[in-house]
C-alpha positions in Angstrom: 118.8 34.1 9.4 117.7 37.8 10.7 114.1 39.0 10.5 113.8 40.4 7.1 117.9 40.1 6.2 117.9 38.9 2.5 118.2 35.0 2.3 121.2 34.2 0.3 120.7 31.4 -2.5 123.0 28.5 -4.4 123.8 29.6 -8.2 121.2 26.8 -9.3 118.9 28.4 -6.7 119.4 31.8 -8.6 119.1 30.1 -12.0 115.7 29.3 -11.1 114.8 32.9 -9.8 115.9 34.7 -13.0 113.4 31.6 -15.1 110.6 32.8 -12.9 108.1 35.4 -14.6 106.6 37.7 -11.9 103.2 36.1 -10.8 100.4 36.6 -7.6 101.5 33.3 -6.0 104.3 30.5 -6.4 104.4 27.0 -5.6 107.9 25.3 -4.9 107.0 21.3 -5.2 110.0 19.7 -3.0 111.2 22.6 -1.4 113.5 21.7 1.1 114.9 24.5 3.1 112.0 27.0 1.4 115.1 29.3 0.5 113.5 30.2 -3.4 110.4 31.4 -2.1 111.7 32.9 0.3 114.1 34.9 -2.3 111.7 35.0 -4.5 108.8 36.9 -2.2 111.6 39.0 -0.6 113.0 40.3 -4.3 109.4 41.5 -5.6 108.5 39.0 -7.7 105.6 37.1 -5.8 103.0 38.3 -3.4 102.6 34.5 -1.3 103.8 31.3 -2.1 103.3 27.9 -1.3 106.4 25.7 -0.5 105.7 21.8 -0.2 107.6 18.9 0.9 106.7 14.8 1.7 109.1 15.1 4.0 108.2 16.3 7.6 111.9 17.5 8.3 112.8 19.4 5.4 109.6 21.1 5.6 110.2 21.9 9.4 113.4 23.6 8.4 111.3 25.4 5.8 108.9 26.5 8.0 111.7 27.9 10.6 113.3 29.8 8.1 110.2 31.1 6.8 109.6 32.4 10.1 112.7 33.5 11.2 112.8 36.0 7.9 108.9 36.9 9.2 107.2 35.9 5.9 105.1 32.7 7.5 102.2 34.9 6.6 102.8 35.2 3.2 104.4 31.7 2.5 101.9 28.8 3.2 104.0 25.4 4.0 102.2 22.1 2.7 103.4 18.4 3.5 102.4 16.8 0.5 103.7 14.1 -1.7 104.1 16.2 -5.7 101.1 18.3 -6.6 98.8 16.7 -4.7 96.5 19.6 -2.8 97.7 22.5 -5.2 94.8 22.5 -7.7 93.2 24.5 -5.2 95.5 26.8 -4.1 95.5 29.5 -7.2 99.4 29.3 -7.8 100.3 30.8 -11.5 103.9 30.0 -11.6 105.5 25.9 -10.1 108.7 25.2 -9.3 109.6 21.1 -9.3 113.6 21.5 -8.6 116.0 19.9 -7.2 115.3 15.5 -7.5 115.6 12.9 -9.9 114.1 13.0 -13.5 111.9 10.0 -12.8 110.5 11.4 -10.0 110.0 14.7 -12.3 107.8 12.5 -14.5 106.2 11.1 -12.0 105.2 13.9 -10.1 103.4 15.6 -12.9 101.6 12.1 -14.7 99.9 11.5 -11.1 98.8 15.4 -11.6 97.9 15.0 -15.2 96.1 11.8 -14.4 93.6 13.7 -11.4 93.6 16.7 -13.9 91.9 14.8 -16.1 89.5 13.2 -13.9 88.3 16.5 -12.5 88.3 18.0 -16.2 91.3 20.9 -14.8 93.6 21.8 -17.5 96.0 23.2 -16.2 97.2 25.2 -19.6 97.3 28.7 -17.5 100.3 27.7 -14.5 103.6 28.4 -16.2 105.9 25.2 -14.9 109.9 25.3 -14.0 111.2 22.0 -13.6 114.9 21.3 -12.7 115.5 17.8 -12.8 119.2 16.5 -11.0 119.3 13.2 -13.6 117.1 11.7 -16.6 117.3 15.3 -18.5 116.7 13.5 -21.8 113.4 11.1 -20.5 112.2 14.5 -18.9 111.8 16.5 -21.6 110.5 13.4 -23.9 107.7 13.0 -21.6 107.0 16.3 -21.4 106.9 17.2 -25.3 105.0 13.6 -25.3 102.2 14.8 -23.3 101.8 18.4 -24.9 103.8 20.9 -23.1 105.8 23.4 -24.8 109.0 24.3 -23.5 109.7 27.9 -24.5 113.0 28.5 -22.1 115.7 26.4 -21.2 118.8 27.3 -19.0 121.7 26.1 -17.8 124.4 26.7 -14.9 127.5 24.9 -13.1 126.7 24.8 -9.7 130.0 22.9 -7.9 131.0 20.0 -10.1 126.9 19.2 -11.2 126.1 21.3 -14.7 121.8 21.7 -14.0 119.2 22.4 -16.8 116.0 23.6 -16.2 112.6 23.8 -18.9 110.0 26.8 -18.0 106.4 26.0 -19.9 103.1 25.2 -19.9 101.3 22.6 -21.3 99.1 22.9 -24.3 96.7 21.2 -26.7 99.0 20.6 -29.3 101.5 17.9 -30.3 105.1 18.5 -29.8 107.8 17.5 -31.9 110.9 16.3 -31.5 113.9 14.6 -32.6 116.2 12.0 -31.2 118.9 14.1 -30.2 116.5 17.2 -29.7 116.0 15.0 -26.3 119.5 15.5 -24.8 120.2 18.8 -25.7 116.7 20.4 -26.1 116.1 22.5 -29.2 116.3 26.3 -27.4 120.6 25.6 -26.5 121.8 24.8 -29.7 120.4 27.5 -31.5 121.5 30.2 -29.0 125.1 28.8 -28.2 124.8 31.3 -24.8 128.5 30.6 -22.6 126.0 28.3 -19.8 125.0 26.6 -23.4 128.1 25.6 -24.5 129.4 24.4 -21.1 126.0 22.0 -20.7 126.7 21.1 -24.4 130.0 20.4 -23.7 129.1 18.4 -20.5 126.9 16.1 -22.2 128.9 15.3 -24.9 132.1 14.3 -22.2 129.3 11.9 -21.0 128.4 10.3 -23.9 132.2 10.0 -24.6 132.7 8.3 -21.6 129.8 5.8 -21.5 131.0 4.9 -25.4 134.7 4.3 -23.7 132.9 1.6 -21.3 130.7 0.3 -23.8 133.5 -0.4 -25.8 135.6 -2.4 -23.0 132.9 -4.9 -22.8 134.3 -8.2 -24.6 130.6 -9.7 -24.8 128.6 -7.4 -26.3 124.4 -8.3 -26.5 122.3 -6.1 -29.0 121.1 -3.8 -26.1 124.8 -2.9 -25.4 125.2 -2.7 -29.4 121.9 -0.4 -29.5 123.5 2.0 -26.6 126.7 1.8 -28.4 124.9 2.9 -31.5 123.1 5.7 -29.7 125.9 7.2 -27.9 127.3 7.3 -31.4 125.0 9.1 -32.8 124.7 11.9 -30.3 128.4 12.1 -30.0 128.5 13.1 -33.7 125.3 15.5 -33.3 126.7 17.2 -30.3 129.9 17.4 -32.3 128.3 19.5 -35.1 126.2 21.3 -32.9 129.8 23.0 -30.9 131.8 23.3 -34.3 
């Protein structure tokens, strides 16, 4: 990259951007080659960012590129495993793209968990998480533990369809259905074309785990649960397109 040419960005990378509200100051938790806040500083819609990384290579790229587009004044770089060290860097909007859904969950419980021994609630940071895998346990957990999800997107991006949730958390309850977990509650009420193709997605999934499930000769009552389960959303995800 040239001093101050325009970074250019992946379709999930851009998917992201567009979920962003404007804000002072971003965080990007596992930011890799730094290219979103980069983007994102560069296209008005953040005065500084921070962009974090446990890994020392990734965020050595970063750090290069942040440089080479001369914004290392504006973007902090941070090797840190999750949120640790951000309560105290004033960031109104967080980015956690890009990794597993575990990792997702794990990342913020560790950061609820010190939240709540420092008495920090953390209701005011708008959150965008983007997890590659475990959509489903990802937004249990977070409806579980009292955030409110009031966007959800979609996009193809090669042969992957991602999802991301923006929101914050709350004080109060979330609820939730079984199937609610798979395909949120914002896509199949709005039906946009990125909808349908995630809807569409997970419901080829769940058609092909059943099709496995159902070539096992021995079948044990976990199997028989799944079975059941895949079932189930097949038919609600079947409703949900007609």
């Amino acid at each position: 990259m040239l001093k101050n040419m325009p970074v250019e960005i992946s379709l999930r990378l851009k998917m992201l951007f567009e979920m962003l509200p404007a804000g002072e100051k971003l965080g990007d938790v596992g930011t890799d080659h730094g290219f979103l806040p980069i983007y994102s500083i560069q296209n008005g819609k953040f005065k500084s960012a921070v962009a974090s990384d446990l890994r020392e290579g990734p965020l050595k790229i970063a750090s290069q590129n942040i440089k080479s587009v001369n914004l290392d004044n504006r973007i902090e770089t941070l090797l840190t495993p999750g949120l640790y060290g951000y309560n105290d860097k004033n960031c109104d909007v967080i980015v956690i793209a890009g990794m597993g859904g575990l990792t997702v969950c794990k990342i913020i419980e560790d950061w609820l968990n010190d939240c709540e021994k420092t008495t920090y609630f953390p209701g005011n940071i708008c959150f965008v998480l983007q997890p590659n895998t475990h959509e489903h346990i990802v937004r249990k957990f977070l409806w579980d533990n009292k955030f409110e999800i009031i966007d959800e997107q979609a996009i193809k991006d090669g042969n992957h369809v991602y999802v991301a949730y923006k929101g914050n958390f709350t004080l109060k309850k979330q609820n939730y259905s079984e199937i609610q977990c798979y395909t949120g509650k914002i896509m199949p009420e709005r039906k946009s074309e990125n909808d349908i193709v995630y809807l569409k997605a997970l419901l080829n999934k769940q058609k092909n785990i059943l099709s496995g499930l159902q070539k096992r000769v021995q079948l044990d009552d976990e199997t028989k649960k799944r079975k059941a389960l895949c079932s189930r959303l097949i038919g609600g995800l079947e409703r949900i397109l007609r």
